[in-house]
N, C-alpha and C positions, 0 to 999 in steps of 0.2 A: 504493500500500500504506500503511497507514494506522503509525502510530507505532508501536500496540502490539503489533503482528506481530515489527518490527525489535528491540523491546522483550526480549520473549520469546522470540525466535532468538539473541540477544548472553548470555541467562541458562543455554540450553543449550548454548551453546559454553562458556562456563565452565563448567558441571557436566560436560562432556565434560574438559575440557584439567586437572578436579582428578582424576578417575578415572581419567587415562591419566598424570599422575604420580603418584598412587595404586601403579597396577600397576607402573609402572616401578621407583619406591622402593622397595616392599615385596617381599621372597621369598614364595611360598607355599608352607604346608604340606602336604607330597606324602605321598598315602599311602603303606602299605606297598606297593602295588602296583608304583607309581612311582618309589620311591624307595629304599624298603628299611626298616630301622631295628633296635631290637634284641632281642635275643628272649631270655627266662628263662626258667629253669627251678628251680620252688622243689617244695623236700620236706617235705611235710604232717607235722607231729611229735605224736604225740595224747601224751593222759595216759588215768590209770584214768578217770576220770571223761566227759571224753570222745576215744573214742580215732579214731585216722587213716582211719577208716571210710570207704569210696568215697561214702555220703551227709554225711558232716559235711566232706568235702573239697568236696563239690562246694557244701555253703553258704559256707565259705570263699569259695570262686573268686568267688559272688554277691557276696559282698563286696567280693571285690577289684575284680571289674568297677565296683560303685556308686564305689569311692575311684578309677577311671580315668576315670572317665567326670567324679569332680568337681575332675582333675588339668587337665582337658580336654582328654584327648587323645582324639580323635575316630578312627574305623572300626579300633581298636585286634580285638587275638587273644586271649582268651583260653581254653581248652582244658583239660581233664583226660587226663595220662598217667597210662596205667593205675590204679592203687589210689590211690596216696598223691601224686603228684606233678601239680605244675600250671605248663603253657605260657604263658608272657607275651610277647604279640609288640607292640612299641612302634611306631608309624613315627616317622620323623624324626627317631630318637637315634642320628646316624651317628661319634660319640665316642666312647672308651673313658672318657672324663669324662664325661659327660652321661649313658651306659648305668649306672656305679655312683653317679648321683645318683638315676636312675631307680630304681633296685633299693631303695637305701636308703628311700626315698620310699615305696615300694610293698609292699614285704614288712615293714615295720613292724607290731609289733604293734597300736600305736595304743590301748592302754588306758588310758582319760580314769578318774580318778577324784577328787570333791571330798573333804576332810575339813576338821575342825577344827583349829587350830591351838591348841595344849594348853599350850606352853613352852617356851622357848630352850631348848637341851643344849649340852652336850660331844659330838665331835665320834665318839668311842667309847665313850660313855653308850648304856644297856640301855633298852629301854623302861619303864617305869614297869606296864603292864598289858599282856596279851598280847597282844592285837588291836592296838593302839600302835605305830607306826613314828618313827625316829629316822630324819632327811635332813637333807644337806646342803639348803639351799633357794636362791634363786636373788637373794637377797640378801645372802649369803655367808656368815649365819650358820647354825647348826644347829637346827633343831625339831622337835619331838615330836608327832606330829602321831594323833587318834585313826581310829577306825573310818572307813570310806565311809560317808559319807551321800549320796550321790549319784552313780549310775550312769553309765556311759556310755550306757546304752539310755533314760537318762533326758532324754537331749541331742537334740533333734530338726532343728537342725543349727548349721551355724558358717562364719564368712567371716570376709575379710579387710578391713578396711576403715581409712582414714585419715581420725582425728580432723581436723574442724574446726583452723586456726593449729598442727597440731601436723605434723614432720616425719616422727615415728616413723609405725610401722604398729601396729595390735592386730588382734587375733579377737575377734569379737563372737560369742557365746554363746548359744542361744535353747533352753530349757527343755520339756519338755512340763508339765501340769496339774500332777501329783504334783512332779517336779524344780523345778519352780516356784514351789510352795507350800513344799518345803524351802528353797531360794536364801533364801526372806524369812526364815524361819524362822532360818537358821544367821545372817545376818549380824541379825538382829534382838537376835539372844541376844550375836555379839562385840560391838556398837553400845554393849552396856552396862559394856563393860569402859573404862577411861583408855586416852586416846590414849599411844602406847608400850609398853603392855601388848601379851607376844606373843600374848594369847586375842582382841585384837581384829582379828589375819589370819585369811586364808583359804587354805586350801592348795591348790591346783589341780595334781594328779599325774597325768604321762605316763607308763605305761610304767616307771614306778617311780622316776623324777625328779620333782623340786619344780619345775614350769613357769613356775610364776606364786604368788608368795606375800601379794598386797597386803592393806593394813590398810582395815577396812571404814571410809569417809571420816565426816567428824564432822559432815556434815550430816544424816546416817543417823540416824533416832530408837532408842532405847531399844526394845528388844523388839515395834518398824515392820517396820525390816528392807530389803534391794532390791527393789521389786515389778516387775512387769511382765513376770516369764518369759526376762528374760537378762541376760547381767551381757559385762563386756569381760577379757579376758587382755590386760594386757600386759607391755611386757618388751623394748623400745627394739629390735622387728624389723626388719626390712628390709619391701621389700615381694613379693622371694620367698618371705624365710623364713615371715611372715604368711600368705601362699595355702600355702604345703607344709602347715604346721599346721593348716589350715583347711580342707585336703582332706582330712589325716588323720584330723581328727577328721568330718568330716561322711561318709566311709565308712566309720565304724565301725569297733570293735576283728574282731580277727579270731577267727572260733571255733579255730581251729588257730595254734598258732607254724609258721612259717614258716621255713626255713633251706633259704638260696640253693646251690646243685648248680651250675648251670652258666649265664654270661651269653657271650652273643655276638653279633657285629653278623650281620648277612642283608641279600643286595641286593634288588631288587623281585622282583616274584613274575611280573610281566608281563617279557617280552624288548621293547628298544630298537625292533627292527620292529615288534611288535605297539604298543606305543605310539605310533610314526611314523604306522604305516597311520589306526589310527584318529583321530589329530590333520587328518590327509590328509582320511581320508573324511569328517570332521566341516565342514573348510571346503571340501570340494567340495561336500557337500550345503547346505549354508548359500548357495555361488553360485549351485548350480540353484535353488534355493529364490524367492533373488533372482533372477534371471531370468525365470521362470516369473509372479510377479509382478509385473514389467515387462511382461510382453507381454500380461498379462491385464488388467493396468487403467493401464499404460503409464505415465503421468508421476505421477501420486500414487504408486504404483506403487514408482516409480523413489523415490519421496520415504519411504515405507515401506520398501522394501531399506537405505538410508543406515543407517535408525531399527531395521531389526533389528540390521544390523552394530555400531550403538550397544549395541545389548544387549549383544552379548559382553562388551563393554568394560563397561559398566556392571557385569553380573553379577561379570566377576571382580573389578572394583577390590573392588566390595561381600564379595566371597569373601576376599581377602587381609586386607582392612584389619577382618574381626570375626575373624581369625585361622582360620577353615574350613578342613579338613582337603579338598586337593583328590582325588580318587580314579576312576581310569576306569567305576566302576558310576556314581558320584554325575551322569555326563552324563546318567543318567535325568532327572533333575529339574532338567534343562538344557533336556533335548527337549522334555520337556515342556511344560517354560517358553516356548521355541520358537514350540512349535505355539499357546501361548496369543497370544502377540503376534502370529503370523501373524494367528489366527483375529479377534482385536479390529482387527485392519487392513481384513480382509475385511467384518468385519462393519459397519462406518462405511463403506466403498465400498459396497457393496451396498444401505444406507442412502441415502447421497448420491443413486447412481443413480437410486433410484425418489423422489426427493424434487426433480431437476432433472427428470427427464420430466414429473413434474404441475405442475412453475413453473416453465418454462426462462428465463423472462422477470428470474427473480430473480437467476441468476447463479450461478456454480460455487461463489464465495464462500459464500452464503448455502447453496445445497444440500450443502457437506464441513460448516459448521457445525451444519445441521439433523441431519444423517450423526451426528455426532458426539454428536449431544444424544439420538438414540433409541436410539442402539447403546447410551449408558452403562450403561441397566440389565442387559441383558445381559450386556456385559462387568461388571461389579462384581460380580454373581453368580456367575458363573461363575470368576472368579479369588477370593472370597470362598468357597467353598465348599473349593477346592483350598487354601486358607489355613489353614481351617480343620481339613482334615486332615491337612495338614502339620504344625502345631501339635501336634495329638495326638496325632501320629508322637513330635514331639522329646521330650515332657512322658510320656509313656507308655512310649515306647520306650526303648529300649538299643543302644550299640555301633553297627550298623551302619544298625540302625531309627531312628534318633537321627540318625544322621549322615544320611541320605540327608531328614530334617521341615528341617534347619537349608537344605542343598543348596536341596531344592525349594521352601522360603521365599523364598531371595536369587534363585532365577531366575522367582519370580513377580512382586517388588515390581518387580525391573529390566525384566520383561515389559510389566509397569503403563505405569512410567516410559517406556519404549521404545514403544510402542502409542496413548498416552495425550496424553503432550508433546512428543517430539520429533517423533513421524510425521505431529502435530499443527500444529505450528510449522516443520517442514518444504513438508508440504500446502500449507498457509497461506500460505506464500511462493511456492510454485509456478503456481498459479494465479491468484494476485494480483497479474497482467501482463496490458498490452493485447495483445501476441504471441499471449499463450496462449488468452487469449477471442475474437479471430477465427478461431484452428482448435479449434476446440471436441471433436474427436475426439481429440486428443492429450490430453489431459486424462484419458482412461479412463473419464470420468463422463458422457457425453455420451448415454449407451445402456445400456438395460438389461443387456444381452449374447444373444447366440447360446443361451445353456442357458436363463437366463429366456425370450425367447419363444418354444421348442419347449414349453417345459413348458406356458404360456400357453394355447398351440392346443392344446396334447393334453390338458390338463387332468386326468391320472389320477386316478382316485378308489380312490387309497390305501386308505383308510381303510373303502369299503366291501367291501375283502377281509384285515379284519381278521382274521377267524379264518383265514384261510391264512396268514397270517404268520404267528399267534401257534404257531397247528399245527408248522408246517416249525421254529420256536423251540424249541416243545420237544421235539420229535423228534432234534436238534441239541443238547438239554441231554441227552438220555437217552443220545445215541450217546455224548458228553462222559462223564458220570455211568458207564457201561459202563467206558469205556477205563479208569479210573479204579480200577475195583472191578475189571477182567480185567486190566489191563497191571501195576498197581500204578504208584506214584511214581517215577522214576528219583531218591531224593532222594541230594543231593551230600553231601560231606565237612563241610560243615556243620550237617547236622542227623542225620547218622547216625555222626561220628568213623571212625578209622579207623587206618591208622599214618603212623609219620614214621621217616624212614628218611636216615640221616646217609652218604655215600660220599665218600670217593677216588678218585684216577684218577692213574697213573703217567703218563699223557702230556697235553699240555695239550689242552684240551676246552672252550669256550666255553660259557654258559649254554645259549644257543641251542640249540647242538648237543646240550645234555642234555636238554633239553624234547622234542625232536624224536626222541631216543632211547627216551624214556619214556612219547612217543605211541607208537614204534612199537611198542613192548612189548605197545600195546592200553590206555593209560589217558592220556588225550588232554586229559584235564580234571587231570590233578595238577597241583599247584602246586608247583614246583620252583625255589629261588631257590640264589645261591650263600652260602658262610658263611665264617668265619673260624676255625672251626675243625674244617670239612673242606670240601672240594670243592663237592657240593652238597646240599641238602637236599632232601625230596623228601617231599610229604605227599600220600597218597593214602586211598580209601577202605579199608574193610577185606579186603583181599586176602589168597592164603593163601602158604604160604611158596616153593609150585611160580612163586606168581605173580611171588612178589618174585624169585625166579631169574631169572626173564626179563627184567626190569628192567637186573638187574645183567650176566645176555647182552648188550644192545643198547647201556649202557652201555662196555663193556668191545672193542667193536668199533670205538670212537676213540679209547676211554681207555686202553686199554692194559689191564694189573692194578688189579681193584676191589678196595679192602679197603673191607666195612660198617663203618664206624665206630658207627653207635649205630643202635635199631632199640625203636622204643615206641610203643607203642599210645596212642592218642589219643582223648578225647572229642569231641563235637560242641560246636563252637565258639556256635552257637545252640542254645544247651542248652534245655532242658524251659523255665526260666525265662522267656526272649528268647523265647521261641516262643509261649508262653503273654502273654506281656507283647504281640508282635508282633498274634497273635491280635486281645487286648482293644483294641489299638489300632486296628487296622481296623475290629472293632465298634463302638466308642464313634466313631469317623469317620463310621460309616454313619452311625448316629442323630443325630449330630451336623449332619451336611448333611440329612438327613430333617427336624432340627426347624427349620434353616435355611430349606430349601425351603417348608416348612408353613408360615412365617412371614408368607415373602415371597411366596408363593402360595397354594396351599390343601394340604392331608396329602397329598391325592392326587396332586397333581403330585409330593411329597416321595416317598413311596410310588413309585410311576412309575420315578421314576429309578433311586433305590434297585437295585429290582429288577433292573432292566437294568442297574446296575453290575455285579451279583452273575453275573447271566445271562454277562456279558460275560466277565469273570474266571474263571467255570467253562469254559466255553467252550476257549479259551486253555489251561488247564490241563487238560483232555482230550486237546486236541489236542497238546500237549505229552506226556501219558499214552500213548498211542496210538504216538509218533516213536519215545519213549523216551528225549526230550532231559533234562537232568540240571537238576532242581529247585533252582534254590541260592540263592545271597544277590542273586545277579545277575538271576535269574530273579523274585525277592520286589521287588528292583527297579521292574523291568517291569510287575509284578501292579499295586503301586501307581500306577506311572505311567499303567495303563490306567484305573485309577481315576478317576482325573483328568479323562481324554479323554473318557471316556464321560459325566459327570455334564458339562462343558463341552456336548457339543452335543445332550443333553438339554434344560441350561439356555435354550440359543438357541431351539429348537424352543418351548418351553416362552413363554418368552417373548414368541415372535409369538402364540402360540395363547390368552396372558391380552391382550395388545393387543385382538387381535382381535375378542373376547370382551366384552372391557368398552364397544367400541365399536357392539356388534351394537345387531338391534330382540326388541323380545320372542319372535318368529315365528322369528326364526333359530336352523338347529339346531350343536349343540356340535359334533360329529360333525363336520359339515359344515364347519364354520370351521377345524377341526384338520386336515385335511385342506388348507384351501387356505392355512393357515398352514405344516405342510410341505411344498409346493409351493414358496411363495415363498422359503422358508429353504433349497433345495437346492442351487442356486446356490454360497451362500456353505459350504454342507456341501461341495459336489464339491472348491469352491478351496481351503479350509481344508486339507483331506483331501489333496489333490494335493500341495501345499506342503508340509507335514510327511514325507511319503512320501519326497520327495526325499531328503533329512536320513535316514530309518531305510535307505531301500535304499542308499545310499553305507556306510553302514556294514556292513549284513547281508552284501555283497559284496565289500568291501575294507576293511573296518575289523579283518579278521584274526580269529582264532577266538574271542579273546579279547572280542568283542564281537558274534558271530554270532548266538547265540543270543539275546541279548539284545533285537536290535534284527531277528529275525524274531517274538519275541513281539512286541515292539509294534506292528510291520506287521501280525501279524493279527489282533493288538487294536486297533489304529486302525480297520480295515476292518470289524471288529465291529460296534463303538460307534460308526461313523459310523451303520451299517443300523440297528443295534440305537435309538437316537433315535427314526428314524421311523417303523420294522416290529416293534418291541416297546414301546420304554415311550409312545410316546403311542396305541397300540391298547390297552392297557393303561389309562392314562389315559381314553379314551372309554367305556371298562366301567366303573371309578372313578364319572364322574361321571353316569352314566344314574342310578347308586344313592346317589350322594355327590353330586346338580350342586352346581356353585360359582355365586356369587350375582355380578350383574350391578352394577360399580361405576363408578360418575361419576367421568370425573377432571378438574380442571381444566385447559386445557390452558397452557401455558406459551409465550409470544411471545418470541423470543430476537430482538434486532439481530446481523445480521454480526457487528459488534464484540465482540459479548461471547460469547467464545468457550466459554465453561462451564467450560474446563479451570482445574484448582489448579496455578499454579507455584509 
């Protein structure tokens, strides 16, 4: 074995042994799910001008969400009770310190406003003209300060940031056009007063406090001014106080004041078995995963299992240490992730294999290195693609949509990592042994396999029963599209509100047993956690008041005497906003991967896929329509995670069929090569496919309710989008190109030595 193998194996034990003191050092933050945290409740207060109205509340709550989401707190609750009042559920605030830092933080009015600074005062001095305000200021004297000149809606945003040799913290300020043309303008005009004069500060007013009062510097010209659209606050912060003010102001004042009703902590929303089960069923499905693996390609194989188990490790150290909200939906963009590093295993094996049958002579070495150099396009597209609509998940999205682009980011870079260098440098080591090259069937690479030469002799010709597949497709969207329009949505308490319901119980009662009381009632999906100031709490859809009786019957059969403690109607947590926001961000994904694909292929291929995303996800959500399973946040999950998978083994398909293509003769037809391009790719589609299965049926069946649904949508969107690949979007793809061909390109081809393995460490 040569140096630079041993080289490169000593680089990823150390990046293994900082990510496993990584996770050991660091706690993570656990969602509400998980963990619990704490929940408000604030009362909307209008004036004449604008009053407590159920639409000017609900711009509020947008608000509020934009200043939590720039607190960072990730898969946060927010909700409209009834009229005037709004639900704030925190995770990870398990203090009654920490819950009234939270509140204070958050129900702040946050009215940023600039003025002039006029002239020192007395300290009970009148103002001088009406509009004119007298404050104390935050240099301890008194000033008179005139009109706003500068809005808070003029501020486009603001952060925390440490000067350059200085200790303190400040907030940096960033302006739009208008606010920015004034900034110059106001300090242009103090610039021309003497230093010491109080007309040469600026008064920077929170909320109706002097925040920040400094004197514009003397290096500032004469009626110049500060240019460039933002200026700094300071005022010798800390470097929390700096981020609170810097959230504050970058979400904005609020249209409504705000006054706090009731704060109280709540434990998680999921029961200790449901979290068990499916931590359980996640590493049982992860061992069959690996094993299945092993027996399929055997010693690389076994060198790929190691390299997923690395993932985990990888993923969460990456999860802790950027502070990620951990949350049992967010495992979507875990399996996901999963199934990408499975699939990039496979897809270099399956490579190897067919690159040692045509040069056995060269060596195993040489055939995982060549594996490794054709698979790359492949995989980089296909985890490039799922990056990029993760990205504009986080950037577009809100709350839960946001959390789940950050999730499915850190388990695809660590998928990368995991796939790419260690399975690589694992490999590497494995078969670069004279043991191992005298039995040459241990190795896994030694043969195509069993599925490759059935397909071989039987040769199907897929593609010339195109229009039967595409038929039976859309016959399958229509039945889809029906359910859809005759069953209606089962949609959850997320996007339909509903109420929340506060109990007691005279004898002790376990969360457990209230959940299991609140199924039996017939609402199987409420989220019931416990609180601190009652028993349990208990949010369900909109049911009617015979329904909540029976709640409180099946309760009351362990509990003893129920008294309702509190009983309020609740918005939907994914409000009009989030949903509209959710929406755009799917669509700006699609075209996004569409102009990606176009790029790196032709429209058509982009096109293609697309399609069959769409195809795929309708699909699913028919079949969903039809059961009557309950549409939620868990389920939007899934939707995107299928996203994913479908565009993944598009890409692979896709990819042998531009190979193949650019390597034809003039005479050869499109059609035909698309055809024995899926053929050759079925293989590693069955393994892919098998491998991930494991991982969702572990869960579907023992990962508890709380994760059943979840993880049968994506069993029958894996099995979708595995078909959907080769029985829609490339039949699909050969219509495209009768009317669109794609043009026949020369590529260089590239001579690698063993030694130089390709990979970046």
């Amino acid at each position: 074995m040569s140096r630079g193998v041993w080289i490169r194996f000593f680089l990823v034990l150390g990046l293994l042994v900082g990510c496993a003191a990584l996770a050991v050092n660091v706690k993570p933050n656990l969602g509400l799910d998980l963990k619990g945290g704490a929940q408000f409740v604030f009362e909307a207060e209008g004036t004449d001008a604008t009053p407590a109205s159920a639409e000017n509340v609900d711009k509020t709550l947008q608000v509020l969400r934009g200043r939590v989401d720039a607190l960072g707190v990730a898969e946060s609750t927010l909700v409209r009770q009834g009229e005037n009042r709004i639900l704030v559920e925190l995770p990870g605030v398990t203090s009654d310190a920490e819950a009234q830092r939270a509140e204070e933080r958050i129900g702040s009015t946050a009215k940023l406003t600039i003025h002039k600074v006029l002239a020192t005062a007395q300290p009970d001095a009148e103002p001088s003209k009406k509009d004119n305000q007298v404050l104390a200021s935050d240099q301890g004297d008194t000033i008179e300060i005139g009109p706003t000149v500068i809005q808070g809606d003029e501020i486009t945003g603001a952060s925390s940031q440490q000067p350059q040799n200085s200790v303190d913290w400040v907030v940096a300020i960033d302006f739009n056009g208008k606010g920015g043309d004034t900034w110059a303008d106001i300090t242009g005009k103090a610039a021309c007063n003497p230093s010491g004069d109080p007309k040469r500060r600026i008064a920077i007013v929170l909320d109706g406090e002097v925040i920040s009062s400094p004197e514009v510097n003397t290096d500032v010209g004469c009626d110049v001014g500060i240019r460039g659209d933002s200026t700094q606050i300071t005022g010798s912060y800390t470097a929390s106080e700096a981020g609170d003010l810097a959230a504050l102001i970058e979400g904005g004042s609020l249209p409504l004041e705000l006054k706090p009703i009731s704060d109280r902590l709540v434990g998680p929303s999921l029961g200790a078995a449901a979290i068990d089960q499916s931590i359980e069923a996640g590493i049982i499905g992860i061992i069959l995963t690996g094993l299945f693996i092993i027996v399929v390609y055997r010693l690389v194989g076994f060198g790929a299992t190691i390299a997923l188990a690395s993932y985990a490790l990888l993923a969460y150290a990456m999860l802790v240490g950027l502070g990620s909200t951990l949350t049992l939906p967010g495992l979507a963009g875990f399996v996901l992730a999963i199934g990408m590093a499975i699939d990039a295993n496979v897809l270099v094996f399956e490579r190897a294999r067919e690159e040692y049958e045509a040069y056995p002579s060269a060596g195993f070495r040489r055939a995982l290195a060549v594996g490794f150099n054709k698979a790359w396009s492949a995989i980089i597209d296909s985890n490039v693609t799922t990056l990029l609509a993760a990205g504009l998940l986080f950037f577009l999205g809100s709350g839960p949509i946001k959390g789940f682009g950050v999730t499915l980011t850190i388990g695809v870079v660590a998928s990368m990592v995991s796939a790419l260098i260690i399975a690589r440098v694992l490999c590497d080591l494995l078969v670069s042994n004279k043991p191992v090259s005298r039995r040459p069937r241990l190795t896994g690479l030694s043969d195509v396999g069993a599925v490759r030469r059935w397909l071989e002799r039987k040769n199907p010709q897929i593609m010339k029963r195109r229009k039967i597949w595409l038929s039976i497709s859309g016959a399958a969207l229509v039945l889809a599209v029906t359910g859809i329009a005759t069953q209606g949505l089962n949609l959850g308490v997320e996007f339909t509100g509903g109420r929340q319901l506060d109990y007691s119980v005279s004898k002790d009662m376990t969360v457990d047993q209230a959940r299991q009381a609140v199924a039996d009632a017939g609402f199987p999906e409420a989220v019931v956690q416990t609180a601190d100031t009652a028993d349990f709490t208990v949010r369900t859809g909109s049911i009617s008041n015979d329904e909540e009786q029976k709640i409180e019957a099946e309760l009351a059969k362990l509990g003893g005497t129920v008294d309702k403690v509190d009983d309020q109607t609740i918005g939907s947590s994914l409000g009009k906003e989030l949903r509209n926001n959710a929406l755009i961000a799917f669509g700006v994904a699609f075209l996004a991967q569409l102009l990606y694909l176009a790029i790196r292929f032709k429209w058509t291929f982009g096109l293609s896929a697309v399609l069959a995303m769409a195809h795929d996800v309708l699909l699913v959500t028919g079949l969903f329509a039809w059961l009557g399973k309950p549409i939620d946040g868990i389920f939007l999950a899934a939707a995107m995670t299928i996203v994913g998978l479908s565009v993944n083994d598009s890409v692979v398909v896709f990819d042998r069929i531009r190979e193949r293509w650019w390597g034809s003769k003039p005479g050869d037809d499109f059609m035909e090569l698309a055809n024995t391009a899926s053929v050759e790719t079925m293989p590693r589609t069955v393994n892919t496919g098998l491998g991930a299965m494991f991982i969702l049926a572990a869960l579907a069946f023992i990962g508890g309710d709380s994760l059943q649904d979840f993880a049968i949508a994506l069993l029958v969107g894996l099995i979708i989008g595995t078909l959907s690949s080769v029985f829609v979007a490339t039949p699909l793809l050969t219509y495209l190109n009768q009317r669109f061909p794609m043009s026949r390109v020369k590529r260089e081809k590239v001579v690698r030595t063993p030694e130089d393995s390709g990979a970046v460490v």
